[in-house]
N, C-alpha and C positions, 0 to 999 in steps of 0.2 A: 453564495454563502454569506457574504459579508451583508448584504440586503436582507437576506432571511433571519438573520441574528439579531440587526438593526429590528427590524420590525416584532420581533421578540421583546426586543429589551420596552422598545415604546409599549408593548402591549400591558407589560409587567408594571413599567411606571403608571402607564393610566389606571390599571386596576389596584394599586397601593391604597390613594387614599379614599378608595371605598371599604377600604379592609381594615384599616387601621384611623380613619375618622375618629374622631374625640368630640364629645360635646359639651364646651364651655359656660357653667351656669353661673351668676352671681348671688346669691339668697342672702336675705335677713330675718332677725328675728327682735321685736320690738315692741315693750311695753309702755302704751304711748300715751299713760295716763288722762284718758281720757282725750287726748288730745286736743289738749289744753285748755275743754273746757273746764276742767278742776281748778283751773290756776287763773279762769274767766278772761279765755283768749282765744282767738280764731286758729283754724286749722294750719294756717301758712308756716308758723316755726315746726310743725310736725311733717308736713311734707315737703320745707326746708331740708332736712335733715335725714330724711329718703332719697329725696335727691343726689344728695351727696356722695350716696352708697351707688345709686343709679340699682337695685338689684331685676332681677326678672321677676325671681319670688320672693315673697314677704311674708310670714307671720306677724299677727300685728295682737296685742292685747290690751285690755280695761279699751274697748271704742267706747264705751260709753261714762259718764259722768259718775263718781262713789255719791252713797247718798248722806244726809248728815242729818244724821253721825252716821260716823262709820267707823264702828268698833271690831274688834281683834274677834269677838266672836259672831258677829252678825255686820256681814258688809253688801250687800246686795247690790246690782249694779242697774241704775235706773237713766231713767233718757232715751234720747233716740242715739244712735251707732252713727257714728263718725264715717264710718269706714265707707260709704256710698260717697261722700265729697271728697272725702282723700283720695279716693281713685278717679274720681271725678278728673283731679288740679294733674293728678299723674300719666292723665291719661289710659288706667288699668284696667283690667276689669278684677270684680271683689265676689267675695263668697263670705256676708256674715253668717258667720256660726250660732244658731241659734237654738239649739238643742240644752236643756236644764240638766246638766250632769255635773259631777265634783271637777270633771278636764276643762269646764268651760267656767271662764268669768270674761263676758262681752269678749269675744273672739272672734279675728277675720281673716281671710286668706286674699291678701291681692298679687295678682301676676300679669306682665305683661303680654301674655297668654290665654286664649280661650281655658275660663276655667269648665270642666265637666262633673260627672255625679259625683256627690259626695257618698263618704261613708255610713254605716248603719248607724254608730253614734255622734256623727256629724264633726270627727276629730279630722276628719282625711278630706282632702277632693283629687281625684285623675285631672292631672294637664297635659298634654301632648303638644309634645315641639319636636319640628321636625321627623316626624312619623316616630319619635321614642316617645313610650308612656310613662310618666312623670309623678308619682306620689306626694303630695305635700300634707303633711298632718301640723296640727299647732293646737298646743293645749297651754293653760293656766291652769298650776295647783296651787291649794288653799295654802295661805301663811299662815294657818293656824293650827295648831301651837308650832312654830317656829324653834327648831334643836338647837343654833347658835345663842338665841338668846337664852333659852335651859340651859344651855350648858355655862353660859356668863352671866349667869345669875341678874337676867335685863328681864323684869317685867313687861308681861306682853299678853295683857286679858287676865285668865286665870289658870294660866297654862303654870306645873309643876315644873321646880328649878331640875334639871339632871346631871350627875357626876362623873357618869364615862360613858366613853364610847360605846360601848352594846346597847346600854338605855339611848342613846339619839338613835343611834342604827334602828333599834324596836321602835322606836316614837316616828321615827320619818316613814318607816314600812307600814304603821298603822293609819298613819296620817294621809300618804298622798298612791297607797298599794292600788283601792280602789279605784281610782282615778286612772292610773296605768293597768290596770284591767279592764278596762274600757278599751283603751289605746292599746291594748294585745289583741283584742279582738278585729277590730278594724287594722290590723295592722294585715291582718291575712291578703285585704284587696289590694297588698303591695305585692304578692305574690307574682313574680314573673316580669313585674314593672322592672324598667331599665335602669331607674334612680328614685327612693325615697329618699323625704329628706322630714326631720321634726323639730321644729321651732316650739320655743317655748320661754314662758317665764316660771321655772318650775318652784320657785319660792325652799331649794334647798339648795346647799354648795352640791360641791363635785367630789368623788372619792379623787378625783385629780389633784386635787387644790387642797383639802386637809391630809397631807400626809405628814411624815418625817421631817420630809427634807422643808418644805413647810413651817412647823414646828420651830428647827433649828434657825430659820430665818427669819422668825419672830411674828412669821403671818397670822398663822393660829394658834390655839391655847392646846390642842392637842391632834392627833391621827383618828381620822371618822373615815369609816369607809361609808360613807353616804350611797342609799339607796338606789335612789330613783335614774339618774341618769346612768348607773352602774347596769339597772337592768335593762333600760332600751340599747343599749352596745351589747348586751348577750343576745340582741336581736339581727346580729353585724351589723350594726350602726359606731362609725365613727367619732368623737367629740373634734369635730373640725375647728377649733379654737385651740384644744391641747395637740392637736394634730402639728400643726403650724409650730405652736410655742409649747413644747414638751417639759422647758424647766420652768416650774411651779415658782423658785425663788426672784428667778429674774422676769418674769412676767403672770404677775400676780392676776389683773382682771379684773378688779372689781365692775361689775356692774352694778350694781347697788351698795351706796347709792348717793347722786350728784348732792344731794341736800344739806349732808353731813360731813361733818372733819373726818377725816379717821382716823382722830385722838378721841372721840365723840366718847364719853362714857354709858352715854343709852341706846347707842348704836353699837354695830359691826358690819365693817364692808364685806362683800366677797361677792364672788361672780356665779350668779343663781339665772342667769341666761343664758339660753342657749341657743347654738344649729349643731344637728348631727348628721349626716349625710350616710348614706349605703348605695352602692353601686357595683359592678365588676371595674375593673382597675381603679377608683376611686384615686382622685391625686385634690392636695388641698394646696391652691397655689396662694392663695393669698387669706388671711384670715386677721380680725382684730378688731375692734372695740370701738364705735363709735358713741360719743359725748363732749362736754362740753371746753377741755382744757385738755391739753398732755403733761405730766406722761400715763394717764389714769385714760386717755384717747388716741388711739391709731388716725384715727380721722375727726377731726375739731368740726364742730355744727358750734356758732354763736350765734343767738343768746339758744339755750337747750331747751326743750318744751317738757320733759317728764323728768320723773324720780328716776328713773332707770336708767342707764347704759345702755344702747343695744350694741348685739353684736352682727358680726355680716363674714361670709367667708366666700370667695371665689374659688370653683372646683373644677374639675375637667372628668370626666369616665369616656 
């Protein structure tokens, strides 16, 4: 009896953590201004700064060089793409995005995983680790016309100044809609995958981040329930950054942007980066902001190579 029971229970343990296995991912999401050839520097402080995050998967944006000029309403991105050497120093393999659509400006996908086919509008590619199938999508929208600075009356091209909230709301759904209907469409080849995830530099805050309580705290000028990252979470995607840090007042975010004060009167900071992850049990263990000082950095890279803040989140499903 007592031998029959014993070899039960062993059986029961060994078969646990095939049942209940978790799989541990790190992602980022990072616009890497060219990296660094805009600032006429080699790749090494951008893949510095990867390093640091160590992730498996990366969204990476602008690989290549802005051309000059490069104006609010025509910015084209010209050069050759970064992203082959970057993965190169990382050891990775890469997927530049090269598809001419409003979701793309110089976009790349590195993992340190075999990457497979991409999507119809070249926003998505399949990775498989560990027999799960893996979704990774990463898109850049236009900053133009930008609704923080409409709405603070900051010049930005010849984009009209706006006074409330429903006019940004209208302006960012007309502005970067198309672009996430792209990103709808290809979202279907995530169908059935075990984890998507969507990096991006989407060039709008968060309906997280301009609220109330916000407001009250002195971060914004008013309540935007902002678009775009509102609607990839009605796609169950989770914002794995507010995930982690749910109070808006005591962990603000800005990822843009390292350049400027934020007394700056022809700026405004706020965190227009992003990862948002989807999975069955989804858990966000670690998530935060990587740039170039704290407390505006969870993780310090010195000297920094781009405009941008990325951020990075550690997850498990």
């Amino acid at each position: 009896m007592n031998i029959t029971l014993s070899a039960a229970v062993v059986a029961a343990l060994s078969a646990w953590p095939l049942s209940a296995s978790a799989m541990e991912l790190t992602v980022m999401s990072f616009n890497i201004w060219g990296g660094g050839v805009n600032a006429g520097k080699p790749i090494d402080e951008t893949v510095a700064a990867i390093k640091a995050v160590d992730p498996d998967i990366i969204g990476i944006q602008e690989t290549k060089p802005e051309p000059d000029p490069c104006t609010a309403e025509n910015c084209v991105p010209t050069g050759k793409s970064v992203a082959a050497d970057i993965a190169k120093a990382l050891g990775y393999y890469y997927y530049d995005q090269s598809a001419n659509n409003p979701a793309i400006w110089a976009n790349a996908i590195l993992s340190r995983y075999p990457i497979g086919k991409a999507t119809k509008n070249d926003l998505g590619v399949e990775i498989v680790i560990e027999g799960k199938r893996i979704m990774a999508y990463n898109i850049h929208l236009t900053d133009y016309p930008y609704q923080p600075y409409q709405l603070l009356n900051i010049e930005y091209g010849a984009a009209p100044f706006l006074k409330t909230a429903e006019e940004a709301i209208a302006a960012a759904t007309a502005t970067r809609g198309p672009a996430l209907d792209l990103l709808e469409q290809d979202m279907k080849a995530a169908d059935g995958a075990d984890a998507a995830f969507v990096f991006g530099d989407f060039n709008e805050p968060s309906h997280h981040d301009w609220t109330e309580a916000a407001v009250k705290a002195g971060l914004q000028p008013m309540a935007v329930t902002y678009p775009s990252a509102e609607r990839i979470e009605s796609w169950g995607f989770t914002d794995l950054f507010r995930a982690a840090w749910p109070d808006v007042a005591a962990k603000p975010a800005f990822t843009w942007t390292p350049t400027s004060e934020p007394t700056a009167k022809d700026d405004h900071h706020d965190r227009i980066d992003y990862t948002l992850g989807r999975a069955k049990g989804l858990k966000v263990l670690e998530a935060g902001v990587v740039g170039e000082k704290k407390p505006e950095a969870d993780i310090v890279v010195t000297p920094w190579p781009a405009d941008h803040r990325a951020t990075m989140a550690r997850v498990s499903f």
